[in-house]
ZADO-1210 file (C-alpha; in nm, 4 decimals, padded with zeros to 6 digits):
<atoms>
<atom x="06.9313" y="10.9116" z="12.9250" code="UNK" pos="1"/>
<atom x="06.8044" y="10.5183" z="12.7949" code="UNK" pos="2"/>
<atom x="06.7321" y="10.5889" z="12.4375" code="UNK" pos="3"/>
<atom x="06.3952" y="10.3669" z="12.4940" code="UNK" pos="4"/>
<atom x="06.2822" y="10.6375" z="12.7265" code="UNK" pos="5"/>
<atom x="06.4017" y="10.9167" z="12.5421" code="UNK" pos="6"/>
<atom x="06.2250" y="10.8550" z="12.2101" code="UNK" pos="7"/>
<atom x="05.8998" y="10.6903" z="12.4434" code="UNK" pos="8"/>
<atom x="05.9031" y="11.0140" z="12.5867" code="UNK" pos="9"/>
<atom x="05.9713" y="11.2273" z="12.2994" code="UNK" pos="10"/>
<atom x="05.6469" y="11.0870" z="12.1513" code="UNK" pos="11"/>
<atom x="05.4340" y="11.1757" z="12.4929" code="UNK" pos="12"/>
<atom x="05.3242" y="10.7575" z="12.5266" code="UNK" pos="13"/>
<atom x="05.3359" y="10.5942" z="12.8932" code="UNK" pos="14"/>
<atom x="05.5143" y="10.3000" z="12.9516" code="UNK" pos="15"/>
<atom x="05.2160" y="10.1500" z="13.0175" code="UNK" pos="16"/>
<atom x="05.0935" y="10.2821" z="12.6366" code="UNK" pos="17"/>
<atom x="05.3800" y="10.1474" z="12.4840" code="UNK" pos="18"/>
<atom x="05.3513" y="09.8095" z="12.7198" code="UNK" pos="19"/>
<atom x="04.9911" y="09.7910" z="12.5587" code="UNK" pos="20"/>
<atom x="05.1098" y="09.8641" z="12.1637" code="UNK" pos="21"/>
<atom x="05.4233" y="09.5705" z="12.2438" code="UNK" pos="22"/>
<atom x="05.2180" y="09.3388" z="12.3717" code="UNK" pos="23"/>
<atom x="05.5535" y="09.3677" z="12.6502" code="UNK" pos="24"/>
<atom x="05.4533" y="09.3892" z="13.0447" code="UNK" pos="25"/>
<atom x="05.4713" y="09.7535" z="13.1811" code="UNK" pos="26"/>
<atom x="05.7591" y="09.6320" z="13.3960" code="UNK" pos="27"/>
<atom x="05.9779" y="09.4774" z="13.1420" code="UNK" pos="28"/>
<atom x="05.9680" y="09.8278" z="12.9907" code="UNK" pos="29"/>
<atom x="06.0667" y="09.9626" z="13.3056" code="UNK" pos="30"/>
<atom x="06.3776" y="09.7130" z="13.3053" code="UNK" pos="31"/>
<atom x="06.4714" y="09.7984" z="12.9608" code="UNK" pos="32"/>
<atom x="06.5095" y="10.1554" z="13.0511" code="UNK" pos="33"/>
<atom x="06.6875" y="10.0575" z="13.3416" code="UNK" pos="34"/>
<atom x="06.9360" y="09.9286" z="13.1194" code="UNK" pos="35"/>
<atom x="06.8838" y="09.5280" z="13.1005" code="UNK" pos="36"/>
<atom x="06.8944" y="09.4266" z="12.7837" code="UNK" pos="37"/>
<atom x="06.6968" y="09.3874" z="12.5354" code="UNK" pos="38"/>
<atom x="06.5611" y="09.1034" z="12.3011" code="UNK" pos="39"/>
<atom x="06.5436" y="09.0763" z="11.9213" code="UNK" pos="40"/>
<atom x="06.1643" y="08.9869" z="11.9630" code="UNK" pos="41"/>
<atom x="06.1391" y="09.3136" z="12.2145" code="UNK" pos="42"/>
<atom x="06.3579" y="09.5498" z="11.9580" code="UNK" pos="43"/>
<atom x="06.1155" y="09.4561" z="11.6782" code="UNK" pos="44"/>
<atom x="05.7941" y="09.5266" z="11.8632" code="UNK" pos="45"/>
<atom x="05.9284" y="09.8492" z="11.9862" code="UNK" pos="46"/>
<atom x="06.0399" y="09.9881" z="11.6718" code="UNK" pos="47"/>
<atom x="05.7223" y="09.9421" z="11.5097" code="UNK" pos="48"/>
<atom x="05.5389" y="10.0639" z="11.8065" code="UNK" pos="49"/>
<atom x="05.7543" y="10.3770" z="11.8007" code="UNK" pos="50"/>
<atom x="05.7843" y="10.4454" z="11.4430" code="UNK" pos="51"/>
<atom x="06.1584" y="10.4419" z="11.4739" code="UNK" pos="52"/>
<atom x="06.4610" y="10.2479" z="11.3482" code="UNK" pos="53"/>
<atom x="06.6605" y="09.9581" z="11.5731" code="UNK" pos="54"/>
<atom x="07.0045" y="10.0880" z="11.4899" code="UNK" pos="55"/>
<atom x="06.8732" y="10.4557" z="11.6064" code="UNK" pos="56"/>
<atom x="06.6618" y="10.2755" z="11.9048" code="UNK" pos="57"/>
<atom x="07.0577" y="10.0844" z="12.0014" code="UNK" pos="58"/>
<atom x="07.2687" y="10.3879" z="11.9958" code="UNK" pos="59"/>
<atom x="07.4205" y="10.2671" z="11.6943" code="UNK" pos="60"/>
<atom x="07.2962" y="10.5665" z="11.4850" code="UNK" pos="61"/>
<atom x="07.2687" y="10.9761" z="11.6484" code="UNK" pos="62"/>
<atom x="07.0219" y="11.0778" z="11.3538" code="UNK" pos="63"/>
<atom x="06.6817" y="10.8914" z="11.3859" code="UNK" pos="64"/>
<atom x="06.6119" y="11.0717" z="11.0606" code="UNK" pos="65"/>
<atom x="06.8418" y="10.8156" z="10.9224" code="UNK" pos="66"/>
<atom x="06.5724" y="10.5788" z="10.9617" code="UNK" pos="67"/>
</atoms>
């Protein structure tokens, strides 16, 4: 599973929610959890929105404790 989606999910927001706290179309966050990729700008509106960590939010971390 996209780790967007999974942690989006995890916290029980819409895409349409988290569209709203980014500021990012509805759609884009569709694409992004389609797998396109995504942009620094994107990442750092995400993480904040999510209360989560880039390298956790990029698969480069397992633990999002490790934030």
């Amino acid at each position: 599973m996209n780790r967007l989606k999974e942690i989006r999910e995890k916290r029980n927001i819409s895409q349409r929610e988290l569209a709203r706290r980014t500021n990012i179309t509805s759609a884009q966050i569709s694409r992004y959890e389609s797998g396109q990729k995504l942009t620094e700008e994107s990442i750092r509106q995400i993480v904040i929105a999510l209360d989560t960590s880039a390298d956790y939010l990029l698969g480069l971390i397992d633990d999002e404790e490790k934030k």
